[in-house]
C-alpha positions in Angstrom: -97.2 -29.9 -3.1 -97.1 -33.5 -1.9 -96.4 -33.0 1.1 -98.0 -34.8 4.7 -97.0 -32.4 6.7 -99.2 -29.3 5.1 -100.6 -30.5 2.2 -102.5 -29.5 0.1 -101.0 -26.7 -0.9 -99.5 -25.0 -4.3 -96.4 -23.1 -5.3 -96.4 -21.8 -8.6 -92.7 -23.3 -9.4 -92.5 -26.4 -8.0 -95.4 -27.0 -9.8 -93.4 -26.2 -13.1 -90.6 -28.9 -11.9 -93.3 -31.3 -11.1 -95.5 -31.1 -14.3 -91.8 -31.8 -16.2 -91.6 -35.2 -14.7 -95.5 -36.0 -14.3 -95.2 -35.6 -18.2 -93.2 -38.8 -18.4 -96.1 -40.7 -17.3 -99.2 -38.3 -17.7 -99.2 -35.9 -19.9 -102.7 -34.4 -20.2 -102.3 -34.4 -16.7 -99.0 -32.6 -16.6 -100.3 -30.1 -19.3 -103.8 -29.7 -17.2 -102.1 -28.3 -14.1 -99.7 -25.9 -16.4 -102.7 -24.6 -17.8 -104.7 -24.3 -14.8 -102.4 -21.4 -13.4 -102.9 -19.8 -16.1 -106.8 -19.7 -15.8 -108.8 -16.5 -15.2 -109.5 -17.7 -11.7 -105.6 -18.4 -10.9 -104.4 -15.3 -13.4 -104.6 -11.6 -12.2 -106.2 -9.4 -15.0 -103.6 -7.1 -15.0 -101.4 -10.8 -15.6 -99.7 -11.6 -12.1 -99.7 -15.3 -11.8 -100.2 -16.6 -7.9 -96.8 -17.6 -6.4 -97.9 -19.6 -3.1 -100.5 -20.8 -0.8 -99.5 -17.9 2.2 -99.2 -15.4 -0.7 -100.6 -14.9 -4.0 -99.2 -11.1 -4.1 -95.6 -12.8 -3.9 -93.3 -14.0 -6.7 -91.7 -16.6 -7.6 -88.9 -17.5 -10.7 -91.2 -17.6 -13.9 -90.6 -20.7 -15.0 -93.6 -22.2 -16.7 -92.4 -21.3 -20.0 -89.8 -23.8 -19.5 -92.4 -26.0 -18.3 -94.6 -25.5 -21.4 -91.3 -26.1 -23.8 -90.1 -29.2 -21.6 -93.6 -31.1 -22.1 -94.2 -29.7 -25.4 -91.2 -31.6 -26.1 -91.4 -34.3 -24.0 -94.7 -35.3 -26.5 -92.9 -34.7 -29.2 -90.7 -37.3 -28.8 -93.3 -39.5 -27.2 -96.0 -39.6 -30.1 -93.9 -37.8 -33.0 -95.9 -34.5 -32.7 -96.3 -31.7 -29.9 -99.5 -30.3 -28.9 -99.4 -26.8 -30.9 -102.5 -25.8 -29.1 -101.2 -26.4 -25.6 -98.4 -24.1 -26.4 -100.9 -21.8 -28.2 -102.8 -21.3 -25.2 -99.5 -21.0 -23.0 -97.9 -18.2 -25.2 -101.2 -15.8 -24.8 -101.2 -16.5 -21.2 -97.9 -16.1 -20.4 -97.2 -13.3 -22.6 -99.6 -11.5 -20.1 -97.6 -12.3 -17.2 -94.3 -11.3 -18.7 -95.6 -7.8 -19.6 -97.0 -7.9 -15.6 -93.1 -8.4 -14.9 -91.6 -5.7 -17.1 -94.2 -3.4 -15.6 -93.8 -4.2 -11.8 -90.5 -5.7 -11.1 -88.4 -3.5 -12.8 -87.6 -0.8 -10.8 -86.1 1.8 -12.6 -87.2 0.5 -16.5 -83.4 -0.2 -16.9 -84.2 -3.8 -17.5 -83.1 -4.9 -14.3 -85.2 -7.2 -12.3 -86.5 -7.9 -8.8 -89.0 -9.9 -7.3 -87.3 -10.3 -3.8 -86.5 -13.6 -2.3 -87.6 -15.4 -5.7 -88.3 -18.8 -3.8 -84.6 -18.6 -2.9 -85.5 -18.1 0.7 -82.5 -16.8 3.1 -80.2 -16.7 0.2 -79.3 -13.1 0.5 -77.8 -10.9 2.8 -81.3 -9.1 3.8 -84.5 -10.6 2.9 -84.8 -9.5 0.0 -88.5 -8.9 0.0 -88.9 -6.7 3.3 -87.8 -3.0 3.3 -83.6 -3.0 2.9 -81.8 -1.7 6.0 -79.4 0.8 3.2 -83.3 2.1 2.1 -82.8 1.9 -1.7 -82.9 -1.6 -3.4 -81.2 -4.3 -5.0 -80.6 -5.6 -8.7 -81.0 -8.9 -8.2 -78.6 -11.1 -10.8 -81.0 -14.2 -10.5 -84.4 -11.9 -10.8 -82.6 -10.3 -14.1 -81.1 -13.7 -15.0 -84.7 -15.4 -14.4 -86.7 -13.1 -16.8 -83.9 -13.4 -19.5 -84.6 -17.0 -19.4 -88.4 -15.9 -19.3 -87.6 -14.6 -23.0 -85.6 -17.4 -23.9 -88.3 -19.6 -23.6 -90.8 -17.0 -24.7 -88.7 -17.2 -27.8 -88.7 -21.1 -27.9 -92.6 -21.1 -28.4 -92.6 -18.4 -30.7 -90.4 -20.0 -33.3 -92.6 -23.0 -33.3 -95.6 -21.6 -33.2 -94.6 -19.4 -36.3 -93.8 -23.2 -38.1 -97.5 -23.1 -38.4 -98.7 -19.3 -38.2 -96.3 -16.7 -39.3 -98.2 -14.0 -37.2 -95.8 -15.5 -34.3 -92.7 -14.2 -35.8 -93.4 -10.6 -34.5 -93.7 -12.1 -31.1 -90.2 -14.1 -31.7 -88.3 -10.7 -32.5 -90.1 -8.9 -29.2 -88.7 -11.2 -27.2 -85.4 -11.6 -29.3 -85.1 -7.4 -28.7 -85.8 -7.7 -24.7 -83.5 -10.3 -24.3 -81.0 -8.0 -26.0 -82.5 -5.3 -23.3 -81.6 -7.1 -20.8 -78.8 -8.8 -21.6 -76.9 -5.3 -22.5 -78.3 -4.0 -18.8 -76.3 -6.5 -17.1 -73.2 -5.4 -18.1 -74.1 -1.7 -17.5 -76.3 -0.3 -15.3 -77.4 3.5 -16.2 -75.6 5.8 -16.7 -73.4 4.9 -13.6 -71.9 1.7 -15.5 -72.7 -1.0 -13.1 -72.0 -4.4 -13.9 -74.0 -7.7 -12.4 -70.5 -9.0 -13.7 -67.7 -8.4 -11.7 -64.9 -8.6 -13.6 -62.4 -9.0 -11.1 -63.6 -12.0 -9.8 -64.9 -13.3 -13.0 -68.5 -14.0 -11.1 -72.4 -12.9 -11.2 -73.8 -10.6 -7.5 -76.5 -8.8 -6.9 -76.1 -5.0 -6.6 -77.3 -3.0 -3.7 -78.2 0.2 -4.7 -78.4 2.9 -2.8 -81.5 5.5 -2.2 -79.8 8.3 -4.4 -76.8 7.3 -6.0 -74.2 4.6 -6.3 -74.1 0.9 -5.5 -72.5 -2.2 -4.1 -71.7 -5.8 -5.1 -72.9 -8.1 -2.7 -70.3 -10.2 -2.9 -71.9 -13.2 -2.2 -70.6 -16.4 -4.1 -74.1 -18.5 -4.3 -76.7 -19.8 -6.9 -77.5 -16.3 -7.9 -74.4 -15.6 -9.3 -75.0 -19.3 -11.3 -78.3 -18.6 -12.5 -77.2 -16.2 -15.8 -76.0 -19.8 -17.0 -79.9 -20.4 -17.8 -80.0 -17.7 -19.9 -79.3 -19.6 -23.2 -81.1 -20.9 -26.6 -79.1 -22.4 -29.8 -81.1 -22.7 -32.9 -80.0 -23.6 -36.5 -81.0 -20.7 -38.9 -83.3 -23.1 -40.8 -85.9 -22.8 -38.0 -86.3 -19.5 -39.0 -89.3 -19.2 -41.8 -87.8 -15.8 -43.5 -83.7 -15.5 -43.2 -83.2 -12.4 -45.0 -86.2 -10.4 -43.1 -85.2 -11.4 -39.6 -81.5 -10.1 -40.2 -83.6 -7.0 -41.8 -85.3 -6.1 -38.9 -82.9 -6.8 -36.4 -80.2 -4.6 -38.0 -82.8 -2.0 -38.3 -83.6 -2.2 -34.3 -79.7 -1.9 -33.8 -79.1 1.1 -35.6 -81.5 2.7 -33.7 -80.0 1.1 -30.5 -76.1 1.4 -31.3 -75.7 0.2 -27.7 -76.9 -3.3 -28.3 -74.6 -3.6 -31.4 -71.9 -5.9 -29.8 -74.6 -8.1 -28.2 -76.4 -8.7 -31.7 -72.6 -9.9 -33.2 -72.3 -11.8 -30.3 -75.7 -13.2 -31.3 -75.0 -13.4 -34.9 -71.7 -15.6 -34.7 -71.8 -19.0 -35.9 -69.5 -22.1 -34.4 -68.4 -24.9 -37.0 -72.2 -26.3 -35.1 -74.0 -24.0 -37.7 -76.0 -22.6 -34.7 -77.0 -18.9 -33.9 -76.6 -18.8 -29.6 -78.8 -16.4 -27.0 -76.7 -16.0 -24.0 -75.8 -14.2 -21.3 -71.8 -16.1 -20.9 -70.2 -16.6 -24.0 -66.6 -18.4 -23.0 -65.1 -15.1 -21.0 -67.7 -15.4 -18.8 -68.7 -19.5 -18.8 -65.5 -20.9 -18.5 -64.4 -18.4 -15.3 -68.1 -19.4 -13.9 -67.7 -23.0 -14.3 -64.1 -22.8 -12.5 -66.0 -22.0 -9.4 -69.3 -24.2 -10.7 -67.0 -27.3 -10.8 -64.2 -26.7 -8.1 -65.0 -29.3 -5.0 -64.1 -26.8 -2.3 -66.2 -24.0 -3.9 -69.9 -25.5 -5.4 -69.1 -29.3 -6.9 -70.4 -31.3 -4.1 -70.0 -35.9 -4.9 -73.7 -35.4 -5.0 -74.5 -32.2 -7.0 -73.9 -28.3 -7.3 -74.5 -26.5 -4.0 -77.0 -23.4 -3.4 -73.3 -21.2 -1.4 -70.0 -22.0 -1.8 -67.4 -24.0 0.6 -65.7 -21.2 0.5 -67.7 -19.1 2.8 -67.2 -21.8 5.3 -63.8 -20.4 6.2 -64.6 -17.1 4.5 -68.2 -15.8 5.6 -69.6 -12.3 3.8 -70.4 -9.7 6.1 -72.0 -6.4 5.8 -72.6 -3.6 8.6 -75.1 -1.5 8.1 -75.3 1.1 10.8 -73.3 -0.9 13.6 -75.7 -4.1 12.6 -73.6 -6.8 11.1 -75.3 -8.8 8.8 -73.4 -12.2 8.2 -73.9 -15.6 5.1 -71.5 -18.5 5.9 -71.7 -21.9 4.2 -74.3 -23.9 6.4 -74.3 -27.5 4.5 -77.8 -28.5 5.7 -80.4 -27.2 8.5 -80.0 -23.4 8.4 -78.9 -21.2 11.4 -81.2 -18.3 10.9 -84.7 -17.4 11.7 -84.9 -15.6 8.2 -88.2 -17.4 6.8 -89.0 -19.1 9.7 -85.7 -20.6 9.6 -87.4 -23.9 8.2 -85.4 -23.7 4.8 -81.9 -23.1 3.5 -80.3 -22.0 1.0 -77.3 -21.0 2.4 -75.4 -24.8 1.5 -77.6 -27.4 0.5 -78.2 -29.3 -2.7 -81.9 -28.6 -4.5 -82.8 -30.5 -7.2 -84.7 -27.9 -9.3 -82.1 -25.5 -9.9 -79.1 -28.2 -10.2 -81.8 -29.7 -13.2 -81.8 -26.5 -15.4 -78.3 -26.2 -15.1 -77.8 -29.2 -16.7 -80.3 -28.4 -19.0 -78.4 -24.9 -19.6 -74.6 -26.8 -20.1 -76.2 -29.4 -22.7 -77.8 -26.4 -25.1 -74.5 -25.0 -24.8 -72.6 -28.2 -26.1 -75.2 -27.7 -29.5 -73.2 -24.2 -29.9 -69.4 -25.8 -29.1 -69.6 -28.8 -29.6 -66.1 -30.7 -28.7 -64.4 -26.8 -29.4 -64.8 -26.3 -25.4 -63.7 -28.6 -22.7 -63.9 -27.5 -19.0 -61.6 -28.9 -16.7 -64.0 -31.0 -14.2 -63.4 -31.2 -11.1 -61.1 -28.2 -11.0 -57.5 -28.9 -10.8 -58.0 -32.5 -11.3 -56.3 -32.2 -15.1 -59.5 -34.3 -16.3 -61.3 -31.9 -19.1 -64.5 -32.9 -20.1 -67.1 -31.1 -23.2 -70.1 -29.4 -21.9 -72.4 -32.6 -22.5 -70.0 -34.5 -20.6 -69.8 -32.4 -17.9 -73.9 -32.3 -17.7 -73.3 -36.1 -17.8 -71.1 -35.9 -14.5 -73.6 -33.9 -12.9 -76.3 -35.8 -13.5 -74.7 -39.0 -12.4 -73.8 -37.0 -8.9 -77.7 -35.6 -8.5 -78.7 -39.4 -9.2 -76.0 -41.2 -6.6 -78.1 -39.3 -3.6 -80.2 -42.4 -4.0 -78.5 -45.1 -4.9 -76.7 -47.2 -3.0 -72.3 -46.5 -2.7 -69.8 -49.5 -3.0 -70.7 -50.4 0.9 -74.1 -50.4 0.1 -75.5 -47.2 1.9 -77.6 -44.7 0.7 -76.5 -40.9 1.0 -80.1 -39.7 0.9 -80.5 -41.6 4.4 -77.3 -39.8 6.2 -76.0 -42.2 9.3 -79.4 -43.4 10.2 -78.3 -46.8 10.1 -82.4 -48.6 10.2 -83.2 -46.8 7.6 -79.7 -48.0 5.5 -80.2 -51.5 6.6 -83.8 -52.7 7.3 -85.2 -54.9 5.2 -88.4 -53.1 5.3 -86.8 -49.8 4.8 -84.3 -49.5 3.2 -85.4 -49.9 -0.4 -88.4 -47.3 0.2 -86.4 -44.2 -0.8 -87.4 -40.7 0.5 -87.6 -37.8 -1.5 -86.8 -34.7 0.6 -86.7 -31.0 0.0 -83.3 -30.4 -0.5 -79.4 -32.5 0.8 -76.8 -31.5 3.0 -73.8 -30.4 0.6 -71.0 -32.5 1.9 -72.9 -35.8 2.5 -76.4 -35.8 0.7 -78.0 -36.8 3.4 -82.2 -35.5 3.2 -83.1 -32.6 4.8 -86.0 -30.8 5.1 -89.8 -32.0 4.4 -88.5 -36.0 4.1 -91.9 -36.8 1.4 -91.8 -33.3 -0.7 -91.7 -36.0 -3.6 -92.7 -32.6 -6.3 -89.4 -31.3 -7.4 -87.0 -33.8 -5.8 -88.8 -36.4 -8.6 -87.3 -34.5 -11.0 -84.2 -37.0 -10.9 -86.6 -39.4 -12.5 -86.2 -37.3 -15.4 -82.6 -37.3 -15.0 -82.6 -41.2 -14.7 -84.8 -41.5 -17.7 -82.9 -38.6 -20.0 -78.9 -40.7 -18.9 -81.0 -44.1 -20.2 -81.7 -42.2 -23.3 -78.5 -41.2 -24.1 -76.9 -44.6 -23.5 -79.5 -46.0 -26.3 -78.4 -43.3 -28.5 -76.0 -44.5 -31.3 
């Protein structure tokens, strides 16, 4: 973590998000570090990967497989061929951890997933990773949402691995059936018929549940709620080494499982793209979710997607639990609670990571729909815009943190006019740990270069595309 204040020290997921963009410029380097977490001196036996410098025992999101796709890719394009072993060594590794997950984090072996705070800090209602005041424990829509993704890219490596060893293809269709898992358990919870989803207001919560029976919706509208949208892979059939065998086997796994039938011809239907799609949101879920995703006085911020929503600025949640009232309202920038040593928020701000892999998320689901969907963006502002084109306007809002607005100021530098106007200043561009969500201003560690770089990537990807015919 580069970082003056504390350094050196390591979290296991902003080191994902940096290796993406130190790949640009070093990749051996970028693919070093990746693999270094999973060495036998970083790597619990049992397959528990260390989350942070204060605690190894903690988790947090499991996104190295994304990692390991990204900069497989990322080479790809840069020398015309990936680095098969790299992702070789990856899979085996991170196959380990993933098995760790399903065998710790999942409470009740419903396919529902935990972790508590996930790196998402004061996000929640409770801390999420102390003891709840209900007793019981809570179904966490980003944990369950964050594994599913775990598959996806799981999946990813599998496929092309199996180009050149067709041992790998058993390992695709495990991970193709657990998505399925998981992705049925969030529309249904037991035999109580839960839903993650809440169908009145078309939106992602976490669940409390309770110590014997029953449950809640917390009915929080932040990132978790935003985080199914990750959950997605397109690929064109011809990827696939064997067709006829892979519809074979999956038919055969749903005939035994008639409850994940309407998930696998979800999974099975193609768009005039020619592309299969594994998702959590098809459109009855996306478009509701990206009417609160792109609406400015919910999450659309001029400078990215917030962690809450506006709305809880004039509408905060609150929850009593046994005459305790426990409160989340919008707070744009430095948090008002002591939860995590009150030195992070999540409750408002803009963070780079998580605003990355959405974009990431609405461009694969452009390869499924091509120009079929548009989404109105912002809402109400009768402007509708495809999926790619929407990623686009995101991007460019991430991006205009840093540079400098018609009068010449910088948003990352807030009203701090020195910094906006001294010669020897005001080109030497912080890169701090997260922004306020009305103004962009920096907040946080101001040198936390790690994941905040990650709009290089974003300024290198939007000069790509302009090349592109």
């Amino acid at each position: 973590m580069p970082d003056k204040w504390e350094y050196p020290w390591f979290a296991a997921w902003d080191l994902a998000f940096h290796c993406v963009t130190l790949a640009l410029v070093d990749l051996d380097f970028a693919k070093e570090q990746l693999l270094l977490m999973c060495r036998e001196w970083f790597q619990h036996p049992n397959g528990q990967l260390a989350a942070y410098e204060w605690a190894f025992g903690d988790v947090n999101p499991p996104v190295l497989a994304w990692a390991a796709v990204k900069i497989y890719k990322i080479e790809s394009q840069q020398s015309g061929k990936g680095d098969l072993s790299f992702l070789h060594q990856m899979f085996q590794k991170l196959s380990l951890n993933f098995t760790w997950w399903v065998n710790r984090k999942d409470e009740d072996g419903n396919h529902l997933f935990g972790g508590g705070f996930l790196g998402l800090d004061n996000i929640g209602v409770f801390d999420r990773s102390a003891q709840l005041p209900t007793g019981g424990h809570i179904e966490q829509s980003d944990g369950t949402s964050w594994m599913a993704m775990f598959c996806i890219y799981m999946i990813n490596m599998a496929l092309e691995l199996s180009k050149e060893d067709p041992a790998y293809e058993d390992s695709f269709l495990k991970y193709v059936y657990h998505f399925m898992y998981i992705a049925s358990a969030m529309q249904n919870i037991g035999e109580e018929h839960i839903s993650l989803w809440d169908k009145q207001d078309e939106f992602f919560y976490d669940v409390l549940r309770f110590p014997f029976h029953g449950g809640l919706s917390l009915k929080v509208r932040s990132l978790v709620g935003l985080i199914p949208v990750y959950a997605v892979l397109t690929f064109e059939p011809r990827i696939l080494r064997n067709q006829a065998e892979f519809f074979q086997r999956i038919q055969w796994f749903v005939q035994r499982r008639p409850e994940l039938a309407e998930i696998l011809r979800r999974m099975l239907q193609r768009r005039t793209t020619n592309r299969y799609m594994l998702s959590f949101c098809r459109e009855e879920q996306l478009l509701p979710l990206s009417r609160y995703l792109l609406d400015e006085s919910e999450f659309l911020s001029p400078y990215g997607v917030r962690a809450l929503s506006r709305y809880h600025a004039e509408h905060p949640y609150v929850l009593t639990v046994d005459g305790v009232e426990y409160r989340v309202d919008y707070v744009p920038a430095e948090s008002n609670t002591g939860m995590f040593g009150g030195n992070s928020n999540w409750r408002g701000p803009i963070w780079l990571p998580v605003n990355y892999l959405l974009i990431e998320s609405l461009r694969q689901y452009y390869l499924y729909y091509g120009d079929e969907v548009t989404i109105e963006c912002p809402t109400g502002s009768g402007r509708y815009l495809t999926l790619d084109q929407v990623a686009d306007d995101l991007s460019g809002r991430l991006i205009h943190i840093f540079t400098r607005d018609e009068q010449g100021q910088r948003a990352v530098f807030g009203d701090v006019a020195y910094f906006q106007s001294d010669p020897h200043w005001r080109d030497y561009i912080p890169f701090y740990e997260y922004f306020h969500g009305d103004s962009g201003r920096g907040v946080g560690a101001s040198h936390q270069t790690g994941w905040t770089g990650l709009v290089a990537s974003l300024i290198q990807e939007q000069g790509e595309r302009r090349q592109q015919p």
